[in-house]
N, C-alpha and C positions, 0 to 999 in steps of 0.2 A: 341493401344489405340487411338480413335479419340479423336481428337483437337474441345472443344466447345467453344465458348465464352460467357463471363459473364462481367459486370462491375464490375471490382475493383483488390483487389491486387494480386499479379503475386507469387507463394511462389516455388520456388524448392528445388524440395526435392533428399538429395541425398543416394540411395538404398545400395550403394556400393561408396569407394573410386573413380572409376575410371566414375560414369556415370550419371547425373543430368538429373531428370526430371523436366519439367517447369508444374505447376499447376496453372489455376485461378481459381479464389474463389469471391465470392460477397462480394464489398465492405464492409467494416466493419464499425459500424455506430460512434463509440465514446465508448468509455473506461466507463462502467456503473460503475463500483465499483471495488476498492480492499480490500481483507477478510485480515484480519493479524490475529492468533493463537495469544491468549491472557491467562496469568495465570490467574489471576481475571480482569471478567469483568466490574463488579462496580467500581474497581479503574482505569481502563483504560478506560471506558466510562468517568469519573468525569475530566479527564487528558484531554480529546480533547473536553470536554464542557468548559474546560479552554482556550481551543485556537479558541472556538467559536463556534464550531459544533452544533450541533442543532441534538435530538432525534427522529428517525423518525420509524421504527419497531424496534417493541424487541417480543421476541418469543424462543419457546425451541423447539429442532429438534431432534428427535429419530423415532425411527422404521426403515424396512427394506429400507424403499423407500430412505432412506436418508443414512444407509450405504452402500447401493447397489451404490450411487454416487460416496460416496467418498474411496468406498472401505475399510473400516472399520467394522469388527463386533461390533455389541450392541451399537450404536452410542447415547448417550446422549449430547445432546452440548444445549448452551444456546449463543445468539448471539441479537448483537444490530445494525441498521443499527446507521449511520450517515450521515448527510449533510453540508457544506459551502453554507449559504445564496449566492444567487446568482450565484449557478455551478451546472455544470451537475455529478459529478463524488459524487459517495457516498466512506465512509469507514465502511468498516463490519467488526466489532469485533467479534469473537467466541469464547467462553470458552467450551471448553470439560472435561465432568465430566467421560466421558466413552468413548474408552479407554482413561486413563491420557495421557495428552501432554509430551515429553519430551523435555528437554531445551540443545539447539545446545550453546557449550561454543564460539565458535568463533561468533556468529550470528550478533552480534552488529560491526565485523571490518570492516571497508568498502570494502575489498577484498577479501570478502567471492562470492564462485561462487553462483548465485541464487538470490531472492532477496535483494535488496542493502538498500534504503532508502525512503521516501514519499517525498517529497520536496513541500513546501508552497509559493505560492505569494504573497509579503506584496507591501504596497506601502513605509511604512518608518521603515525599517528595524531596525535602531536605537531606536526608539519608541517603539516595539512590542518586541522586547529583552531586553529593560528596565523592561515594564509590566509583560513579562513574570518572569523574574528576581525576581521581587516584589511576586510573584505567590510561591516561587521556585524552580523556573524550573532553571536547573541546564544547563549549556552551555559546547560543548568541547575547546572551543577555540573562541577567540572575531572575532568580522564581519571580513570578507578577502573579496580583491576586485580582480576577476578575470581580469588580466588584458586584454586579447584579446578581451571582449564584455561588458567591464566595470560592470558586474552582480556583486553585493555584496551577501556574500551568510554566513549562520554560520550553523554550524550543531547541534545539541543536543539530546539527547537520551529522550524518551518516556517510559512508561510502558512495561517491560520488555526487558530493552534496544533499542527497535526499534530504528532505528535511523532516523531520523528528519531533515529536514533542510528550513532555515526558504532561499527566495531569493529574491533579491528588483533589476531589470531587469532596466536600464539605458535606458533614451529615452520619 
């Protein structure tokens, strides 16, 4: 196999225990969006319009073209974008009416392999766990301050446990 080059990131991949190949690949632009599997989407859209997000598509997805994606037959789903004024990164909520979602008992502990958590940038951590409070919103545990980067950080569960974590970064 020849050796091209491209800008950006270097991935090896390994075929077999004993023999790694090196791949590049065109820089990767920025993190568009993460989807989370949602049981109801009107309650989970209403839950991160509480923490500020702002409505940006909403739309239903079926036909083959869409479970030919995701690899699912008969795919009905209904799904909502969102945004954080002022960022690039969206959150997609999806509800699937077809096939039904099923619900992973460990999902919400933080030691599950796969995905972990969303993590939020506040600027006063104290304040925005008060309000949400007021809201609510239910916490695992009060602010803790890491100590190695002085990041204050708390976690809390979302619509259908997701888990959450609000972080106010020192500096």
């Amino acid at each position: 196999m020849g050796k091209r080059r491209f800008y950006g990131v270097i991935i090896r991949i390994a075929p077999n225990r004993h023999k790694w190949h090196t791949l590049e690949y065109m820089m990767l632009k920025k993190i568009n969006h993460v989807n989370v599997v949602v049981s109801n989407l009107e309650e989970a859209k209403a839950f991160f319009i509480q923490l500020g997000f702002s409505v940006g598509d909403e739309s239903e997805l079926s036909g083959e073209w869409i479970s030919s994606i995701v690899r699912l037959q008969n795919v009905k789903s209904r799904y909502v974008t969102l945004a954080l004024p002022g960022t690039d990164t969206n959150l997609e909520l999806i509800e699937y009416g077809s096939p039904p979602s099923e619900r992973d008992p460990n999902m919400d502990k933080a030691n599950q392999i796969g995905f972990r958590h969303i993590a939020f940038e506040v600027e006063n951590i104290e304040e925005v766990v008060h309000n949400l409070k007021n809201k609510g919103i239910k916490f695992i545990s009060s602010i803790h301050t890491y100590p190695k980067t002085g990041k204050q950080l708390v976690y809390f569960w979302g619509p259908d446990r997701i888990l959450l974590e609000l972080a106010q970064y020192s500096g």
